[in-house]
C-alpha positions in Angstrom: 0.0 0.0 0.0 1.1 3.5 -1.2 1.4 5.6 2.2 3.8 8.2 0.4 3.4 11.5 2.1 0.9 10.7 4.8 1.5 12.2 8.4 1.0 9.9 11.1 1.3 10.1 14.7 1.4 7.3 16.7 1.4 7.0 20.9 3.4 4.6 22.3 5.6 3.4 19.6 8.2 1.8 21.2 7.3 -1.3 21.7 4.3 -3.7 20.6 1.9 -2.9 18.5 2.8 1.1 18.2 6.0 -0.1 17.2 4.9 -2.8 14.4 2.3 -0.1 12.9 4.9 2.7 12.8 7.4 0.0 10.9 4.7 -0.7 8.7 3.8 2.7 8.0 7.3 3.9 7.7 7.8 0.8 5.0 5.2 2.1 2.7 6.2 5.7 2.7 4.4 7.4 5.4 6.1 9.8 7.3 5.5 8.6 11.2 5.8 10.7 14.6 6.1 8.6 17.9 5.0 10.4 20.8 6.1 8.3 23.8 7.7 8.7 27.3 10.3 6.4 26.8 13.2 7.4 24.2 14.0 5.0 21.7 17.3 2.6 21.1 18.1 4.2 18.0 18.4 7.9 17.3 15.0 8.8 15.6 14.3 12.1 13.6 10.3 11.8 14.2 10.9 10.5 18.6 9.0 13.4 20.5 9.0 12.4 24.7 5.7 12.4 25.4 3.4 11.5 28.9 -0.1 11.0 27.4 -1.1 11.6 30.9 -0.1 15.7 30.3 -2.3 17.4 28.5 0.9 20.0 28.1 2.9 16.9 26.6 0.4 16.2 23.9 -0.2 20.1 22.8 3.0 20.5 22.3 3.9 18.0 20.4 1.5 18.3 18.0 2.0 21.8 17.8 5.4 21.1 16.8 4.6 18.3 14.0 2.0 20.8 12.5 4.1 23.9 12.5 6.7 21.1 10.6 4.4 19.3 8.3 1.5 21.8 7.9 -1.0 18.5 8.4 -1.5 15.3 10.3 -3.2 13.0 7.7 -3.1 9.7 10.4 -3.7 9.3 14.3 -3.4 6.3 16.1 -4.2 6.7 20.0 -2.2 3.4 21.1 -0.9 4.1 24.2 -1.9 2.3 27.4 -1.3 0.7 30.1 -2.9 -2.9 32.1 -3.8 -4.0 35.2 -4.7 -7.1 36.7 -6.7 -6.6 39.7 -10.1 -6.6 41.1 -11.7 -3.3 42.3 -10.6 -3.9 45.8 -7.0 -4.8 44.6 -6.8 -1.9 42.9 -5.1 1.1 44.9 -6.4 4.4 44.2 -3.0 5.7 42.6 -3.2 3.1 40.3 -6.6 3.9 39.3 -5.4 7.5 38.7 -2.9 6.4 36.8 -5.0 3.7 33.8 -8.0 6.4 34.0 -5.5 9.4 33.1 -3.5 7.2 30.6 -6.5 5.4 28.5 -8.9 7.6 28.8 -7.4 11.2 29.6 -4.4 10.8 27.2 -7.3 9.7 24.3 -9.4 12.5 25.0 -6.6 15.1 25.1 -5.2 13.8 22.0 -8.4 13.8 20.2 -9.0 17.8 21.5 -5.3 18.4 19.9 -5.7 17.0 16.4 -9.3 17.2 15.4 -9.6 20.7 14.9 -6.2 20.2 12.4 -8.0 17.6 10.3 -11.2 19.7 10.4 -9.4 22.1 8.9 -8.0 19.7 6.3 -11.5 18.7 6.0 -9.9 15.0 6.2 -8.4 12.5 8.5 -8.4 9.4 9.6 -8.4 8.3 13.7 -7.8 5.1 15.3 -8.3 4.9 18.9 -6.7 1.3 20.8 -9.7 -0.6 22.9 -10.0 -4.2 23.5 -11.4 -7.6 23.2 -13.0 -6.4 27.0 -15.2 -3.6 24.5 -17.2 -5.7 23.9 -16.8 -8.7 26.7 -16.1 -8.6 30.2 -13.0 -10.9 32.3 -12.0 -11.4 35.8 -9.3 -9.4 37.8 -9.6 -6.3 34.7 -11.9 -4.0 36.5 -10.5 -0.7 35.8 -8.6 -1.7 32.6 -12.0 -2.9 31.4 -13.6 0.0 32.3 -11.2 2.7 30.2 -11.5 0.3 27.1 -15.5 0.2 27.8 -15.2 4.2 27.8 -12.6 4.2 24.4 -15.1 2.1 22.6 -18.2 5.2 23.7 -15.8 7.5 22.8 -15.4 5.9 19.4 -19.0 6.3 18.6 -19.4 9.5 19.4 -16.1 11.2 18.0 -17.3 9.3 14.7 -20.5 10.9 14.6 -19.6 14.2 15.8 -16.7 14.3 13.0 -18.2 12.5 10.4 -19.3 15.7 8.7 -15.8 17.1 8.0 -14.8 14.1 6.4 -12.8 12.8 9.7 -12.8 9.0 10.1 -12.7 7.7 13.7 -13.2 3.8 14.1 -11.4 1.5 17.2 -9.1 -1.3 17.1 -9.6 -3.9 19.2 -6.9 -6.8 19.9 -7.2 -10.1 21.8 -4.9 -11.8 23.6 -1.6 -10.3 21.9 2.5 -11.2 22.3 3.5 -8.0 23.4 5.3 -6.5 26.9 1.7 -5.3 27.9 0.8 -9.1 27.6 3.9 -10.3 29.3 3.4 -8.0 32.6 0.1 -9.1 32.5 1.3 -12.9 32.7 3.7 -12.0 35.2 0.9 -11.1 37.3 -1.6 -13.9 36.7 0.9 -16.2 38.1 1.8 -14.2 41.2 -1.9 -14.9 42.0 -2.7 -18.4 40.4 0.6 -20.1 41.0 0.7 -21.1 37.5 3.9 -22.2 35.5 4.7 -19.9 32.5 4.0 -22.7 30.4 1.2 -23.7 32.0 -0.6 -20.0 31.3 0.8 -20.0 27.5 -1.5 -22.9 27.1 -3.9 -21.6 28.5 -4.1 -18.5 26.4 -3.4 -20.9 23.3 -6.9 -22.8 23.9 -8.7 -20.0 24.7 -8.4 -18.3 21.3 -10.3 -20.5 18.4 -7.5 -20.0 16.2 -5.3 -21.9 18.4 -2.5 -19.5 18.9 -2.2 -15.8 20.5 -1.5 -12.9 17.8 1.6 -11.2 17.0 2.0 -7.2 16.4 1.8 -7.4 13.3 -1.2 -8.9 12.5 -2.9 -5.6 14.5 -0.8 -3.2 12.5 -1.8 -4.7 9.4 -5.6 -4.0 10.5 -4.7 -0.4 12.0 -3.4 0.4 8.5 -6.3 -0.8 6.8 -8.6 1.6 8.9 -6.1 4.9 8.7 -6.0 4.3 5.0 -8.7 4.7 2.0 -9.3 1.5 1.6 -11.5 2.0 4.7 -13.1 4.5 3.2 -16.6 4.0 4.3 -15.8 2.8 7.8 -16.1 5.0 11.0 -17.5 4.4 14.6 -16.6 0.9 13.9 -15.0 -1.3 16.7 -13.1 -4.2 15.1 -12.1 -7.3 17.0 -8.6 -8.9 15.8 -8.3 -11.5 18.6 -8.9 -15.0 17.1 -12.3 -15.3 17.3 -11.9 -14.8 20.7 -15.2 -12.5 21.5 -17.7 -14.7 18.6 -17.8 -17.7 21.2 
């Protein structure tokens, strides 16, 4: 796919799925900004440091790509954090913390680019929920609940935006190899006492395909939406997990 000249930001590129989209991106063309906290390995032109949980963070750094690229043609709200805990597991710091990252940092990206791309009169948005959109687990309480609100905020961006050509749909991944999967492992066996074989089969026989997913194979989707080939889609929320949410 033909990406040549696009502008694309992308949260939390680092690592995971930020970081396969970006490659993808980048591999077609596209010119691609990571915004995230954490500086990256290799010197990078398009790195801008970045706590989605600052409102300041986010305006200024896509102030700067603006005054640099005089549009933003792609936005990909992918960064996020996990937690797994019931509601009276959960601290109230840490609850601070998942609401101002997955929700806060969403919303205050979303208040810095739209008005850009309504001035363009085009863009395309894709906001990072979760299988738990649309189905519920044990031990997610507050992660659930921010990817419950990113789905609603989905919806109505898409609506609200639909009439200056602004595309806003929501990507949501299974069970997915990625550090935000391995923390969460990490933690499920502090508390069940399992083997980390033991839970990769159990992840493996939960999905009906057989197998967890790889970056990749969410990037691949995330393009898809960004691009014109989804022209006609917004306000959509589309599962990549495996079949995991159709049982």
């Amino acid at each position: 796919m033909n990406q040549q000249h696009k502008v694309a930001v992308i949260t939390g590129a680092g690592t995971g799925i930020g970081k396969a989209t970006l490659e993808l991106l980048r591999s077609e063309g596209a010119i691609v900004y990571n915004l995230d906290y954490k500086s990256p390995e290799a010197d990078d032109p398009y790195f801008i440091a970045c706590d989605v949980r600052k409102k300041e963070d986010i305006q200024d750094a896509i102030r700067i790509i603006h005054e640099k690229e005089k549009r933003i043609d792609y936005l990909f709200a992918n960064a996020g954090v996990h937690l797994f805990a019931s509601i009276e597991e959960t601290s109230y710091e840490q609850l601070e913390s998942i609401v101002a990252t997955n929700i806060l940092g969403v919303f205050y990206l979303l208040k810095s680019v739209l008005p850009i791309m309504r001035e363009q009169q085009k863009g395309s948005i894709v906001l990072m929920g979760s299988d738990q959109c649309f189905i519920g687990k044990g031990s997610s309480a507050v992660y659930g609940m921010t990817k419950g609100a990113v789905g609603q905020l989905t919806k109505s961006t898409a609506i609200d935006y639909a009439p200056y050509n602004i595309r806003v749909n929501c990507i949501c991944p299974g069970t997915i190899e990625t550090p935000l999967l391995s923390r969460a492992v990490q933690q499920f066996m502090a508390k069940s006492g399992l083997g980390e074989a033991e839970v990769q089969t159990l992840l493996d026989k939960a999905q009906p395909l057989g197998r967890i997913g790889q970056p990749i194979e969410i990037a691949r989707t995330v393009r898809f939406l960004l691009s014109d080939e989804s022209s006609f889609t917004t306000g959509a929320l589309v599962a990549v997990d495996g079949g995991y949410v159709c049982q």
